[in-house]
C-alpha positions in Angstrom: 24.3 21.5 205.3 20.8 22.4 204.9 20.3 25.2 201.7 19.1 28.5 203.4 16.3 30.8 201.6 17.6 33.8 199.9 15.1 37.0 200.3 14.0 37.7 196.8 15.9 40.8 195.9 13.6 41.4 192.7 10.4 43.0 195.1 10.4 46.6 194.7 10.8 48.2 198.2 8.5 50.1 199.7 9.9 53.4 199.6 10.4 53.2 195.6 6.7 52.2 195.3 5.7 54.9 197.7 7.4 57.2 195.0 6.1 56.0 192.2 2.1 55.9 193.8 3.3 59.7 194.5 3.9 60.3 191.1 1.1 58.5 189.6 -1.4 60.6 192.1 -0.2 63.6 191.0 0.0 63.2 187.0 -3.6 61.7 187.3 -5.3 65.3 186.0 -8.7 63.9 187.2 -7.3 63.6 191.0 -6.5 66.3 193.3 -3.2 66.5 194.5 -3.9 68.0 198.1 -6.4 65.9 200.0 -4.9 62.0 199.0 -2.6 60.9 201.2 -1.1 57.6 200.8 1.3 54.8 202.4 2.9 51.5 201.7 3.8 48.6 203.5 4.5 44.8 202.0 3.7 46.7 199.0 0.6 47.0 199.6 -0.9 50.5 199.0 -3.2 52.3 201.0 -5.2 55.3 199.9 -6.9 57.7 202.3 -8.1 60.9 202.6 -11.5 63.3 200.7 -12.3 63.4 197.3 -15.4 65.5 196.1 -16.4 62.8 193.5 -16.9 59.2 193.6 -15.3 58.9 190.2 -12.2 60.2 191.5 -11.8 57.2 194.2 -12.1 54.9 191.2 -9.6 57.0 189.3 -7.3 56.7 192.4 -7.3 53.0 192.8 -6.8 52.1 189.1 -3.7 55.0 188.8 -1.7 52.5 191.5 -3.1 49.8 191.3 -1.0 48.3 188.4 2.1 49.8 189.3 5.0 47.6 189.6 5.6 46.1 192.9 2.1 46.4 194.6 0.7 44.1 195.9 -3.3 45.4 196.6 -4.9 48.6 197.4 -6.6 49.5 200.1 -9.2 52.5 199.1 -10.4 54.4 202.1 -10.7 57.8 200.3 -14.1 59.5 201.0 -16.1 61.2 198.7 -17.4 64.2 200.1 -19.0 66.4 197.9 -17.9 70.3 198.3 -21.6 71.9 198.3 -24.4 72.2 200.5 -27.5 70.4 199.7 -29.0 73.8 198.7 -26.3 74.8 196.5 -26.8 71.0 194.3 -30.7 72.0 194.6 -30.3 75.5 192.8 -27.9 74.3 190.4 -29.7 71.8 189.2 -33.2 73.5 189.0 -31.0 76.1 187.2 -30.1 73.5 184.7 -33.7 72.1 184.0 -35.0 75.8 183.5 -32.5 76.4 180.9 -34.1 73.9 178.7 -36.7 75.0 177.0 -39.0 72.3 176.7 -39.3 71.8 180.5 -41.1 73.5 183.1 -39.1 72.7 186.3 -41.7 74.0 188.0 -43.5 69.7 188.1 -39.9 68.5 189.0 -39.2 68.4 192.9 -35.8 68.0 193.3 -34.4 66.8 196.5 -30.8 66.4 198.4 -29.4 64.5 201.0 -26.0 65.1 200.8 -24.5 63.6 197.3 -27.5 62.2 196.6 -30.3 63.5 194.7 -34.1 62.5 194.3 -35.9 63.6 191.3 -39.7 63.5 191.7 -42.6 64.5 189.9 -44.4 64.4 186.3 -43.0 65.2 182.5 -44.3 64.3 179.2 -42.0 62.3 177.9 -38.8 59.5 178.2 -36.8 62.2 176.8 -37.8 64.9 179.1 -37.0 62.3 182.3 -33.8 61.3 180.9 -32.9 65.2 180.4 -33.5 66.1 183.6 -31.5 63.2 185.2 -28.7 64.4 183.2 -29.3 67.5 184.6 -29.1 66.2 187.8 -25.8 64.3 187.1 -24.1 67.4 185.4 -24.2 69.2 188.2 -21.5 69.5 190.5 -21.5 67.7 194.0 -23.7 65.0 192.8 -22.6 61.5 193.4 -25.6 59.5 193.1 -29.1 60.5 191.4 -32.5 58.8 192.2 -35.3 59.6 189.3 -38.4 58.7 190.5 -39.9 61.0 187.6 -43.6 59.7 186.2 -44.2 60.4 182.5 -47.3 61.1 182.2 -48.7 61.0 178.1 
């Protein structure tokens, strides 16, 4: 008589990794409990659903993927920014005129969607890094372009 394979009984089942993907969602401050939805199957996890930030996908696919029992993640989520083009276009020039050693006014700042294209002149490095961390503070951003000439 031939030996017959016994299913490994040490796997976590789905269900329990389903839970603990839950959990790890929700404890994850940086995530959004509301708009990831999840599922398991072989233990493999995937994620899907809208996040407003890409850094927020990332976040979501390391909380799970080093649980106990999956096997891979599958990371659909979208990031979807939660502001109109305008709204990231004000903030931002908001942002450069609060600093005093810019004039916003030689800074074009334009949006397409997340992303934002910084163009015109300033006077120095500093002053182009500044305003592309201006452009990165600000909320609904997910990508920033800084085609910024400094001009001596």
């Amino acid at each position: 008589m031939q030996p017959h394979a016994q299913p490994r009984t040490d796997r976590a089942s789905d269900d329990y990794i389903s839970m603990k993907v839950a959990r790890a969602l929700e404890e994850n401050m940086f995530l959004p409990n509301d708009t990831i939805r999840h599922g398991v199957a072989n233990g493999w996890v995937t994620l899907t659903g809208e996040v407003e930030w890409d850094y927020q996908r990332t976040a979501a696919d390391a909380a799970v993927g080093d649980l106990p029992g999956v096997t891979g993640v599958t990371n659909t989520l979208v990031a979807k920014p939660m502001f109109t083009p305008a709204d990231v276009e004000n903030k931002i020039k908001q942002a450069l005129q609060r600093q005093a050693d810019r004039d916003a006014q030689h800074i074009e700042v334009q949006v397409n969607g997340g992303q934002v294209t910084l163009r015109g002149k300033v006077v120095s490095w500093a002053e182009r890094k500044a305003a592309q961390g201006a452009a990165w503070s600000t909320p609904g951003v997910a990508s920033v372009v800084n085609n910024l000439l400094v001009e001596a």
